[in-house]
C-alpha positions as CSV (number, residue, x, y, z in Angstrom):
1,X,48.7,99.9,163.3
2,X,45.3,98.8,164.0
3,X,44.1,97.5,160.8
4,X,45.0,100.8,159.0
5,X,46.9,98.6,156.7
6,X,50.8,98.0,155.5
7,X,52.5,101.1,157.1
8,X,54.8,101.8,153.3
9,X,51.6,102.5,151.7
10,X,49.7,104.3,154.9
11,X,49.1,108.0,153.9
12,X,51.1,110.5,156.1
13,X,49.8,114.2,155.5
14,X,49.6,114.2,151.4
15,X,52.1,111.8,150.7
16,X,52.6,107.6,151.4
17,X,54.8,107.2,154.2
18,X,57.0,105.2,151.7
19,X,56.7,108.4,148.7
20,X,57.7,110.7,151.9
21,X,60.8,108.4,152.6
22,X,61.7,108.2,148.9
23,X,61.4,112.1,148.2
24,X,63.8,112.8,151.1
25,X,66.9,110.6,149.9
26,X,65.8,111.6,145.4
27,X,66.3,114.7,147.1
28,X,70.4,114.2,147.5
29,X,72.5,114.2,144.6
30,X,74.6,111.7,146.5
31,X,71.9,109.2,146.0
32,X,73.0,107.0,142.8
33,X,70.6,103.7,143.7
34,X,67.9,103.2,145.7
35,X,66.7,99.5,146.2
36,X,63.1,99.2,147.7
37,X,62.6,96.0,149.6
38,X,59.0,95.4,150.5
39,X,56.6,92.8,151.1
40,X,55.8,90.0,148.3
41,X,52.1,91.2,148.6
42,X,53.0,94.7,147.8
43,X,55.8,94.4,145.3
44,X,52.8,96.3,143.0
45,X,51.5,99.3,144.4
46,X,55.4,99.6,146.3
47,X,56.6,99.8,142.2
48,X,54.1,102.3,141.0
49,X,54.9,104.5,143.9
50,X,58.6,104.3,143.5
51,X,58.4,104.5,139.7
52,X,56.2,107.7,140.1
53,X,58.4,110.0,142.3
54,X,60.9,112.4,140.7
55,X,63.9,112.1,140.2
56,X,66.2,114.6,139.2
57,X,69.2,113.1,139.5
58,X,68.7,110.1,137.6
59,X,68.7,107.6,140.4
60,X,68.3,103.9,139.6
61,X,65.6,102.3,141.1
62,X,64.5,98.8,141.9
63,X,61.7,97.7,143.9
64,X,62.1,93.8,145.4
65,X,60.0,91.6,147.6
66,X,61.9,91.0,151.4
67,X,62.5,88.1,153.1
68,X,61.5,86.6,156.2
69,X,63.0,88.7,158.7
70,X,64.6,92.6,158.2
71,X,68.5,90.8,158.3
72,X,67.6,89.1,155.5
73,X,65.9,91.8,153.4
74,X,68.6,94.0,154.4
75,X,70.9,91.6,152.5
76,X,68.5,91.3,149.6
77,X,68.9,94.6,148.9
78,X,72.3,94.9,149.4
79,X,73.0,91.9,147.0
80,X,70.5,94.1,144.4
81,X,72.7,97.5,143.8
82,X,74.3,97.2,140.9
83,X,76.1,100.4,140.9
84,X,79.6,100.5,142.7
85,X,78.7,102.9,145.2
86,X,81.2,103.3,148.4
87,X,78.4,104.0,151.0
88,X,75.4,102.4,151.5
89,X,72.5,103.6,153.6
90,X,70.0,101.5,155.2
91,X,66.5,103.5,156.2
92,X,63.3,102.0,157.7
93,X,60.1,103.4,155.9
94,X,58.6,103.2,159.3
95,X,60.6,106.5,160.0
96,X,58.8,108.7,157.5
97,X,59.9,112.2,158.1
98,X,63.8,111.3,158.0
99,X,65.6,114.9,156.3
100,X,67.6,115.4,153.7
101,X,69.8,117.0,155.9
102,X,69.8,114.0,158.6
103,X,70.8,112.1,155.9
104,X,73.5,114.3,155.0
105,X,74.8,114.4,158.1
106,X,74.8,110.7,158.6
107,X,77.0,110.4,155.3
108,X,79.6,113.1,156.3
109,X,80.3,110.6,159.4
110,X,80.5,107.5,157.6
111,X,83.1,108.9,155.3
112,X,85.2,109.7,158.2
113,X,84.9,106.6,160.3
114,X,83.5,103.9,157.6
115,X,80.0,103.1,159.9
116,X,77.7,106.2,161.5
117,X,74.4,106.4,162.8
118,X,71.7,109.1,163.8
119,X,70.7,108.6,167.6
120,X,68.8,110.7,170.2
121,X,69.2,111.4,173.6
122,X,66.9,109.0,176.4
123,X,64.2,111.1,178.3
124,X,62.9,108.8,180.3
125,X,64.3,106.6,183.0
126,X,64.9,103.3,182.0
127,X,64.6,100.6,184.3
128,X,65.6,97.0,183.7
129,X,62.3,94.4,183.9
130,X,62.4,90.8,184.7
131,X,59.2,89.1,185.5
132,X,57.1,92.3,186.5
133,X,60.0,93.6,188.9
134,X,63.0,96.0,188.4
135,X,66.2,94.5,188.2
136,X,68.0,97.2,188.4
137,X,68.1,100.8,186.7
138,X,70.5,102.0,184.0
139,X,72.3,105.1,183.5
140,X,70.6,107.3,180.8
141,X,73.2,109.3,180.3
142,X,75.0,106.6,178.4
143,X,72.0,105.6,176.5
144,X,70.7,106.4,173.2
145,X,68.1,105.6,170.9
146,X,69.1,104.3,167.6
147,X,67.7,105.7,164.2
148,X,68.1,104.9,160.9
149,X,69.2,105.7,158.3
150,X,72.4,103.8,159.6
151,X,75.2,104.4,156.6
152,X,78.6,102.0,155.9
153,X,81.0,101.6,153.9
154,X,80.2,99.0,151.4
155,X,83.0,96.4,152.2
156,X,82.1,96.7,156.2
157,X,78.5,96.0,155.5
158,X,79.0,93.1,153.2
159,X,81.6,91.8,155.7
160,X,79.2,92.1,158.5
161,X,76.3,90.4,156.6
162,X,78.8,87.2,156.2
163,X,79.7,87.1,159.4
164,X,76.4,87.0,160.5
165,X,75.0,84.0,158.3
166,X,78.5,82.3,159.5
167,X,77.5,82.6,163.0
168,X,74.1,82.1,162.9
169,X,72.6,85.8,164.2
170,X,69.5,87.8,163.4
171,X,70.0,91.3,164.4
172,X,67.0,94.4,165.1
173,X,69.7,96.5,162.8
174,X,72.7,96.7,161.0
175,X,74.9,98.8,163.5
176,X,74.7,95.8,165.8
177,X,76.3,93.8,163.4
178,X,78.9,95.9,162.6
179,X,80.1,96.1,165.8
180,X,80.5,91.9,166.0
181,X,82.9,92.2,163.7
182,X,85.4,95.2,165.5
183,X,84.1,98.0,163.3
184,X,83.8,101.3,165.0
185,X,80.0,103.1,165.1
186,X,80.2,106.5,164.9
187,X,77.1,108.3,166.5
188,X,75.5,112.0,165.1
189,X,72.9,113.8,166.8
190,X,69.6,112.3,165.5
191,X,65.9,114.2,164.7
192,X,62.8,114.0,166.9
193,X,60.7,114.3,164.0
194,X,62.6,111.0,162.4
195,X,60.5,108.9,165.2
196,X,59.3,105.5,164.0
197,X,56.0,104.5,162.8
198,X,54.6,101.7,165.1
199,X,51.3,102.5,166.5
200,X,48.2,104.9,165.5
201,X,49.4,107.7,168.3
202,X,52.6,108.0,166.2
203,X,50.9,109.0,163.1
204,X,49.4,112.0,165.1
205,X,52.4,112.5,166.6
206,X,54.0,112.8,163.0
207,X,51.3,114.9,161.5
208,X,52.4,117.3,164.7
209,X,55.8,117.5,163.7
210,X,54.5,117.9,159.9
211,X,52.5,121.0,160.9
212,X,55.6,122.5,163.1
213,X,58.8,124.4,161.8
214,X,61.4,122.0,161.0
215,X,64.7,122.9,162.8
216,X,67.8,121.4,160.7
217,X,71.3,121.2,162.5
């Protein structure tokens, strides 16, 4: 982000991208636990923020430092909920403007099919790269892009997690895991405005959308 500092704690309109994030799932009364897993270095400011946010439905809350790569903080948090909830939802605070109602929707799939996760539609062409030169070019229609949050079932997430330390894998998501062990993905339509938050043209791009009429559905 250009030395703008961590992205959690980088301010997004009026709000810390990770307050934004946190406001939108306190929002749900299907929320029973959220776990926070951050960086060591930020376990402080990432607990005053998460300790400061309503809460209306009584949410527990835990804030815990990561570990060396997002698999393994993934699993942190996991192995931190301490209520027996069915579903659990794993969001990146890097996508700050994720909806209630993208969350919602998420959920309503996972019920149905145990794994589900928001993706969007490909614009562009995408070409395969090796060395500087095309390879070859893929079909767009068949491709999506992947958005969190990804929602399971609690016993097909857990399972997935074990299989991976088993076999040795370090995955960019969760999805990808499930699917390694046979487990159906079920895909809902995602939200523009849930882009990810990886370089300083984004954060214009989100304080666009945050200035624009939000269209649910």
């Amino acid at each position: 982000m250009g030395g703008r500092g961590p992205k959690l704690l980088l301010p997004v309109g009026d709000r810390p991208a990770l307050e934004r994030v946190l406001d939108a799932f306190l929002a749900l009364e299907t929320v029973g636990e959220i776990v926070a897993v951050v960086p060591e270095s930020l376990l402080a400011p990432a607990k005053r923020a998460v300790h400061a946010r309503p809460n209306p439905s009584g949410a527990r809350l835990t804030v815990l430092a990561g570990g060396p790569t997002r698999q393994t903080s993934v699993a942190r948090g996991v192995e931190a909920l301490t209520r027996d909830m069915p579903y659990i939802a794993v969001h990146d605070v890097a996508r700050v403007l994720v909806s209630p109602a993208l969350i919602e929707r998420v959920l309503r799939a996972a019920r149905v099919s145990g794994a589900a996760i928001p993706a969007c539609p490909i614009r562009d062409s995408v070409k395969e790269i090796a060395e500087g030169r095309v390879v070859r070019s893929l079909d767009r229609a068949r491709l999506q892009g992947a958005q969190t949050p990804q929602i399971f079932a609690r016993d097909i997430l857990a399972r997935a997690h074990a299989a991976a330390i088993e076999e040795g894998l370090d995955a960019t998501d969760d999805a990808m895991l499930v699917e390694r062990i046979g487990c159906a993905v079920s895909v809902v339509p995602g939200e523009p405005a849930n882009l990810k938050l990886t370089e300083p043209d984004d954060l214009r791009v989100l304080l666009a959308w945050l200035g624009a009429p939000r269209m649910e559905g």
